[in-house]
C-alpha positions in Angstrom: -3.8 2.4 4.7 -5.1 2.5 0.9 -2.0 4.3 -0.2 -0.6 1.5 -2.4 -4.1 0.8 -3.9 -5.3 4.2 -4.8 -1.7 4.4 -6.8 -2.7 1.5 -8.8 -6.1 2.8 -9.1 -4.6 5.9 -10.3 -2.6 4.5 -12.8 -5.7 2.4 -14.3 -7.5 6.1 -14.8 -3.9 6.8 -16.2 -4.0 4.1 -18.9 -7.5 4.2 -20.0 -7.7 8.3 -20.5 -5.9 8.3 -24.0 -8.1 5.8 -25.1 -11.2 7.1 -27.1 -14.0 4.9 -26.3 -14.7 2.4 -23.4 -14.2 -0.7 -24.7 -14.0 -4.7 -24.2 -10.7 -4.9 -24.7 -9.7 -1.8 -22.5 -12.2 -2.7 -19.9 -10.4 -5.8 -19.5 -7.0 -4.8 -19.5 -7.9 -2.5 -16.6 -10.0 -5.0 -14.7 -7.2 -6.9 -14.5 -4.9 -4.3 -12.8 -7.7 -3.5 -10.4 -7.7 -7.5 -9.6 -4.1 -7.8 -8.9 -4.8 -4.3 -6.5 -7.5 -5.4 -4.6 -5.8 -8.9 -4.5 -2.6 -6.9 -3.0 -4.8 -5.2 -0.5 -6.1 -7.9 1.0 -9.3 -8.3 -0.3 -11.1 -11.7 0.1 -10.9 -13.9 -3.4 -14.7 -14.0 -3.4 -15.5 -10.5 -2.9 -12.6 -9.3 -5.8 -14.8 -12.0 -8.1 -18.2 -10.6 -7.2 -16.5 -7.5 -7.2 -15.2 -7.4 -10.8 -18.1 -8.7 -12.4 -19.6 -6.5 -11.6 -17.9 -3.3 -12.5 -17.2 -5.2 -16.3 -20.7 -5.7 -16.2 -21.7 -2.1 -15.5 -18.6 -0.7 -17.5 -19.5 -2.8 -20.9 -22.8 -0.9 -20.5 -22.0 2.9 -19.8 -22.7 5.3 -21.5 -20.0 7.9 -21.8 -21.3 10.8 -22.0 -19.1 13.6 -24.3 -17.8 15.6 -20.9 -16.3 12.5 -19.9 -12.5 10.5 -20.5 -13.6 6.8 -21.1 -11.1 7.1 -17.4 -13.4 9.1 -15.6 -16.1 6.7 -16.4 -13.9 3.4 -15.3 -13.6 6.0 -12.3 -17.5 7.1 -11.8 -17.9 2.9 -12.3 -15.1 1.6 -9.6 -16.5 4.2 -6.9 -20.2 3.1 -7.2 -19.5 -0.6 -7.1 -17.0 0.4 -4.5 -19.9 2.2 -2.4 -21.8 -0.6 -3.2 -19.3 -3.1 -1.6 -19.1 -1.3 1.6 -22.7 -0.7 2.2 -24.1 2.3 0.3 -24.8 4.4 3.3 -24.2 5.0 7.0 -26.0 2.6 8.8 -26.3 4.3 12.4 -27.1 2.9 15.7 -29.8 1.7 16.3 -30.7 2.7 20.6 -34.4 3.0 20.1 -35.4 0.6 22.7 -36.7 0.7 26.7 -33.2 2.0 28.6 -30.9 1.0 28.8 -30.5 0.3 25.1 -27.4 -3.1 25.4 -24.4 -2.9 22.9 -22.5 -6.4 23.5 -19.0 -6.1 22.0 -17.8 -9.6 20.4 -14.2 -9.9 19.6 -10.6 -11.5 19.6 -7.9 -10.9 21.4 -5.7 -8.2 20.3 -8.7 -6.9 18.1 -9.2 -3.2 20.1 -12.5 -4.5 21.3 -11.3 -2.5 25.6 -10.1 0.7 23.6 -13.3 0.3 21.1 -15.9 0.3 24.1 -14.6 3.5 25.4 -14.3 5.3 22.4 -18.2 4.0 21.9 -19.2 5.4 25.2 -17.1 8.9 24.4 -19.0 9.2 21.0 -22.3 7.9 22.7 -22.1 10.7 25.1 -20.9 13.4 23.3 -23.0 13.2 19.9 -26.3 11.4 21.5 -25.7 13.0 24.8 -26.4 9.7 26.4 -25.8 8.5 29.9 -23.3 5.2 29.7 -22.4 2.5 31.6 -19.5 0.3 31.1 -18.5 -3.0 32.4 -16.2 -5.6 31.1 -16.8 -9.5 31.2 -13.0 -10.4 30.2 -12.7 -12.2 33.6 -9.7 -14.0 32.0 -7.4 -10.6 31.5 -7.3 -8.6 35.2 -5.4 -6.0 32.5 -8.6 -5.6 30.4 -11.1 -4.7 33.5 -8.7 -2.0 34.9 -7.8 -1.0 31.7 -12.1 -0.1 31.1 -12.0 1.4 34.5 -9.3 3.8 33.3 -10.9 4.4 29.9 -14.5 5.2 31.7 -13.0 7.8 33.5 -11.0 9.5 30.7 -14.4 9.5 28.8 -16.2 10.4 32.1 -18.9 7.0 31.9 -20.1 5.6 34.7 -18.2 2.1 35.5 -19.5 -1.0 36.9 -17.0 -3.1 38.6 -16.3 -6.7 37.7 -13.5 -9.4 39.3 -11.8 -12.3 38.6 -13.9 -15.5 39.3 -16.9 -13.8 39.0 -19.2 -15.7 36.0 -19.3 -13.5 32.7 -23.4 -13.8 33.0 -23.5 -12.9 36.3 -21.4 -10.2 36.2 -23.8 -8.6 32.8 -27.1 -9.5 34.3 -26.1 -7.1 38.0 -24.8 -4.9 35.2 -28.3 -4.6 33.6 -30.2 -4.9 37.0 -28.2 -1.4 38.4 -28.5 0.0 34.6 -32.0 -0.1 35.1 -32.1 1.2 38.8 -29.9 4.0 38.3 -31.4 5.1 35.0 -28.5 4.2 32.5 -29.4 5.1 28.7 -27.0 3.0 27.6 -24.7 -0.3 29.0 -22.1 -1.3 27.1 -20.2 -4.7 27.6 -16.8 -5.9 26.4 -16.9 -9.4 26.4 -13.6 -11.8 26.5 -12.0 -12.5 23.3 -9.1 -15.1 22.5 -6.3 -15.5 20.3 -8.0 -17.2 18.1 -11.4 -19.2 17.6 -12.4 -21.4 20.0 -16.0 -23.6 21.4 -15.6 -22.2 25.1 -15.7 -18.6 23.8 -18.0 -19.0 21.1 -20.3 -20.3 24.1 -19.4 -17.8 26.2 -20.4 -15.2 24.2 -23.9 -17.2 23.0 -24.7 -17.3 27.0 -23.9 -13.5 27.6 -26.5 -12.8 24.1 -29.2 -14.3 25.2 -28.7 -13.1 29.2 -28.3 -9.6 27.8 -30.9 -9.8 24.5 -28.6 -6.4 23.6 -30.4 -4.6 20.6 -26.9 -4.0 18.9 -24.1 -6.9 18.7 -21.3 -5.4 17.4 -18.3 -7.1 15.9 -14.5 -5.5 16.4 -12.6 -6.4 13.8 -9.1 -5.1 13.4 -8.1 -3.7 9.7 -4.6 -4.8 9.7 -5.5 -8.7 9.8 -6.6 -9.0 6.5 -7.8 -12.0 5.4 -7.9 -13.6 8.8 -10.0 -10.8 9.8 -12.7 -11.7 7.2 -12.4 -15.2 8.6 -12.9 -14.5 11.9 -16.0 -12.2 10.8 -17.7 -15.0 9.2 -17.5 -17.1 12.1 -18.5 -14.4 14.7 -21.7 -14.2 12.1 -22.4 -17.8 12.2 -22.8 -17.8 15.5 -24.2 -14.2 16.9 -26.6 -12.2 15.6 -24.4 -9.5 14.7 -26.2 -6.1 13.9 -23.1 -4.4 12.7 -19.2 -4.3 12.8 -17.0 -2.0 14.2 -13.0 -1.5 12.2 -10.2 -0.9 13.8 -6.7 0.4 13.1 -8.0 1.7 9.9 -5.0 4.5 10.0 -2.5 1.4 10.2 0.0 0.7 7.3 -1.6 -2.1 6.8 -3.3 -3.5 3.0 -6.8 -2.6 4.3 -8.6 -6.0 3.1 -10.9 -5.9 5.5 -12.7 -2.8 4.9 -13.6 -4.0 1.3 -14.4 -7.0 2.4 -16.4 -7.6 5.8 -19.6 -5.7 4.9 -20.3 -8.8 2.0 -18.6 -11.2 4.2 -21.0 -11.0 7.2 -24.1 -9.3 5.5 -23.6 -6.4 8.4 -23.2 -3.3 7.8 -20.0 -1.2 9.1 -20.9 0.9 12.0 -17.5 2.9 13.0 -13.8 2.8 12.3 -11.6 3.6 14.8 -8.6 5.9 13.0 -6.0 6.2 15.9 -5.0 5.5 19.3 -6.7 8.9 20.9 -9.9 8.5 22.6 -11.6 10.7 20.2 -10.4 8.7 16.9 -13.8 6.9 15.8 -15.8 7.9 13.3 -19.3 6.5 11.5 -18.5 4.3 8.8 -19.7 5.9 5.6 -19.4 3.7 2.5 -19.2 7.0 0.0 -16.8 8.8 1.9 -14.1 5.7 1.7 -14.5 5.3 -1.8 -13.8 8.5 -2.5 -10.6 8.3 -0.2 -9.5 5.2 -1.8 -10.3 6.7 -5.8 -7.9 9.2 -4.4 -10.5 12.1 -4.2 -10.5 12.7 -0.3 -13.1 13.0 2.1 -14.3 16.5 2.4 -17.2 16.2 4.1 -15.4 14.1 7.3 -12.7 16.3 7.4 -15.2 19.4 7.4 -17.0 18.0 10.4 -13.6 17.2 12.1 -13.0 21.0 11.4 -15.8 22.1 12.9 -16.2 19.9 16.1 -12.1 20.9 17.1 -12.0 24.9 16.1 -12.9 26.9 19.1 -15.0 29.5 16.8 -14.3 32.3 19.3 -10.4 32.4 18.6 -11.3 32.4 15.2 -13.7 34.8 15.1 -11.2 36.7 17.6 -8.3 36.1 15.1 -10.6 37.3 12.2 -11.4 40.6 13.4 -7.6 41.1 14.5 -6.6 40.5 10.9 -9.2 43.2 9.3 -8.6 46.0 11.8 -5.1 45.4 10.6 -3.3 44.5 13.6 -0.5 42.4 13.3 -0.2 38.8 13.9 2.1 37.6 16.2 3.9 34.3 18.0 0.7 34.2 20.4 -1.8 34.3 17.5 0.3 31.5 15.8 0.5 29.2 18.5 -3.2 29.3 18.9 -3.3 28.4 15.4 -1.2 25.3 16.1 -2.6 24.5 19.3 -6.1 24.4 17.0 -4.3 22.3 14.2 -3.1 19.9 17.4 -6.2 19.6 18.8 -7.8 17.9 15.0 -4.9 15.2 15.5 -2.4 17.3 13.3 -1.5 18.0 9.4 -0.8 14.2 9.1 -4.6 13.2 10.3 -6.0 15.7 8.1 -4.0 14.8 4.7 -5.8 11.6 4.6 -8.8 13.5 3.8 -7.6 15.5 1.2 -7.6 14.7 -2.2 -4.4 13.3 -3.5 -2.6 16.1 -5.0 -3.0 18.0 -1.9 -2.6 15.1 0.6 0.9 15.2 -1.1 1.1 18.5 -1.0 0.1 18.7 3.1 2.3 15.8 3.6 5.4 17.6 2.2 4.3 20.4 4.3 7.8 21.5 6.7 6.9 21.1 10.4 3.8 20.2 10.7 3.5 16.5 12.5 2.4 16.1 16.2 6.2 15.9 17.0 6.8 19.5 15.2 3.1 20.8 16.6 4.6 20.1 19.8 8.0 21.6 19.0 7.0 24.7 17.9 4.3 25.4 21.1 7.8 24.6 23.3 9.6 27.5 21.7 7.6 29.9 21.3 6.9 29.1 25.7 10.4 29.7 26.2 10.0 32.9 25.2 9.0 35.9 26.7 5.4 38.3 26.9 7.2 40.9 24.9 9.1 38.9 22.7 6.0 37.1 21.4 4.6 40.3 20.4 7.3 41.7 18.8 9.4 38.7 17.4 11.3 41.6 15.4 13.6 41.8 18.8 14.8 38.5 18.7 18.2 38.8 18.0 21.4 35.8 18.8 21.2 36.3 22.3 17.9 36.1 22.7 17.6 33.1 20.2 20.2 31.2 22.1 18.3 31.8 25.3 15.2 30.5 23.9 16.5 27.4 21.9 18.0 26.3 25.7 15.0 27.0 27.4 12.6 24.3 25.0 15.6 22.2 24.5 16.1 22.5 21.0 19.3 24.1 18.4 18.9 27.7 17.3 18.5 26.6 14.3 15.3 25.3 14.8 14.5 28.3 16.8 14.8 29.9 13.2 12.8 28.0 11.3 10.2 28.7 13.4 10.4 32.5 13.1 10.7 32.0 9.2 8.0 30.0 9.3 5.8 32.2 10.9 6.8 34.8 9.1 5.1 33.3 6.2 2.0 33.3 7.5 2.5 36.9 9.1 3.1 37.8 5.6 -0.1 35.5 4.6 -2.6 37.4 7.2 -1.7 41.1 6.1 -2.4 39.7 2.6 -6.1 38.1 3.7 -6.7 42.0 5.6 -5.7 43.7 2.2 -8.2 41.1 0.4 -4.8 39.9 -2.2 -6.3 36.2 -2.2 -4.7 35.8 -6.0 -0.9 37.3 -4.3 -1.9 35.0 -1.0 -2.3 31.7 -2.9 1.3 32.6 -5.6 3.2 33.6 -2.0 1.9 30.0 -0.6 4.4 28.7 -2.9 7.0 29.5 -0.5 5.7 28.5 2.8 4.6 24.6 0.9 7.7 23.8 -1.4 6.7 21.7 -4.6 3.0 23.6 -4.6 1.9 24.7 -7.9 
């Protein structure tokens, strides 16, 4: 989403590193290309202002220190007053409360708000280990209540049922009532939204607040609206006490406005961002993390914890200890290892987290989308016990048999074996300890790395 303003953030660090010194004149030059980027992503005009006084205001004072290019410190001054922007830190949520602890979700039409409250209750119960209870008030949308009904079951929450007809109130206050009977930790309600801002929802919503008296009223605001996004914030904020936002579609193609601007907008902080269409894509909002993604310098720590919550440490430590005995590494072993890549969304969902030179480089990787993940499992099905263990018998026969059986040319069917070869090659390496030979032989497997 930030690609196009990280380049021009890039090429600000670009300009200012053969300068000597930080000064007026430079500082100004490069505020102005960061202007015309933020402008270009979206940003609201008030919050690039506030936004670029600052940073000429901290900039004109810093003190670069001998280590440093004058274009690190523009850098180390952009990412504070960028963490700055978007909140400083994580603000979690806040459950402490008699149960059940009420999260009312306020919204438009469109905006993720259905999708949002089941990827709430999945991350509710699987990080807090909460119980959860979901129950829509979109009496306007038979779509929306079936479509929570669905999503409670995928995230295995506890649904409470709702019709058309029935009064939004009414429908939240039994909500509550068998919340509290049936000892709920947590009821979360998606409320109706509309396509655009209206008295009769702004009511609605009012009347569902103060029936409820939720201790967190959270706002879903899609990323890719941009400026009407802010808009919509600020009116949401005029007329709920919001406790916090929630951003959607932040892995769109989208300018990304939004992000930068809605914490300042509303005063709330970010919660979450929802970063895909899987059930499992939403993640705490943490202020330091995007900058860094945005500078260009990746997100290490997020992608760690993605690494460790979808690695199944037994394979691994399976894998491990087939590698030093010096067994060799086969089709089955691969496939686990792709199956492992799958399951954390894919090379793709994992280059955004990489700083940039090796976001590129993973991005150039050969094969290694969710349509090529898939790909390569098929083939290596088609083939046989024997021939996964000993992929040395696979000769034009056997190859043509296999590329009909998984649908796909021969020539794929190659690819694959070359493929793997590489990282046959790569494991004996790891058991012989040549990490120096393993990294130079990488070349090969990831054309263009250095």
């Amino acid at each position: 989403m930030f690609d196009n303003l990280t380049g021009r953030l890039a090429r600000v660090v670009k300009t200012l590193r053969g300068e000597a010194r930080l000064t007026e004149t430079n500082i100004q030059e490069a505020l102005r290309e960061v202007r015309v980027a933020l402008l270009e992503a979206d940003v609201a005009l008030p919050v690039v202002r506030t936004f670029i006084d600052r940073v000429r205001e901290k900039a004109l004072g810093e003190e670069v220190i001998s280590s440093l290019t004058p274009g690190q410190a523009a850098v180390g001054v952009v990412y504070r007053e960028l963490v700055h922007l978007m909140g400083e830190k994580n603000d979690a949520l806040d459950l402490a409360t008699q149960p059940p602890a009420v999260i009312l979700l306020a919204g438009l039409q469109g905006s993720g708000k259905t999708t949002t409250a089941g990827k709430l209750a999945r991350w509710i119960k699987s990080e807090l280990r909460k119980k959860v209870l979901l129950v829509s008030c979109d009496v306007y949308r038979p779509a929306a209540i079936e479509q929570l009904g669905t999503l409670a079951r995928q995230v295995e929450a506890e649904f409470f049922p709702s019709a058309v007809g029935e009064q939004p109130v009414d429908i939240a206050v039994r909500a509550l009532d068998h919340a509290r009977k049936h000892y709920v930790d947590v009821l979360i309600v998606d409320s109706a939204g509309r396509l655009g801002i209206d008295a009769a929802m702004m009511r609605e919503i009012g009347e569902l607040h103060a029936a409820l008296e939720p201790i967190e009223t959270l706002f879903i605001v899609d990323a890719m609206q941009g400026q009407d996004a802010v808009n919509t914030a600020k009116a949401f904020a005029d007329a709920l006490p919001l406790t916090g936002v929630i951003l959607t579609k932040l892995d769109g193609d989208a300018r990304g406005g939004a992000a930068l601007s809605v914490r300042q907008v509303t005063g709330k902080p970010v919660k979450f961002a929802g970063v895909g269409e899987k059930l499992a894509a939403l993640e705490p909002f943490y202020p330091d993390r995007m900058a860094s993604r945005i500078l260009g310098m990746g997100d290490v720590l997020s992608l760690i914890e993605d690494v460790q919550k979808s690695v199944d440490r037994e394979e691994v430590e399976k894998l491990a200890k087939k590698v030093k005995s010096g067994k060799d590494f086969d089709l089955e072993d691969f496939k686990q290892q792709v199956a492992q890549m799958k399951k954390m969304g894919g090379l793709a969902a994992l280059a955004d987290k990489l700083p940039g030179n090796l976001a590129q480089l993973a991005q150039g990787a050969p094969g290694m989308d969710d349509r090529a993940i898939r790909r390569i499992e098929g083939i290596i099905n088609a083939m046989t016990p024997g021939e996964r263990a000993k992929p040395e018998i696979l000769k034009a026969s056997r190859k043509r048999r296999i590329a009909a059986g998984a649908g796909v040319t021969v020539q794929e069917v190659n690819r694959l074996l070359n493929q793997f070869e590489q990282t046959q090659k790569m494991m004996k390496m790891m058991a012989k300890g040549g990490v120096a030979k393993m990294m130079r032989n990488m070349k090969g497997m990831f054309p263009g790395m250095r």
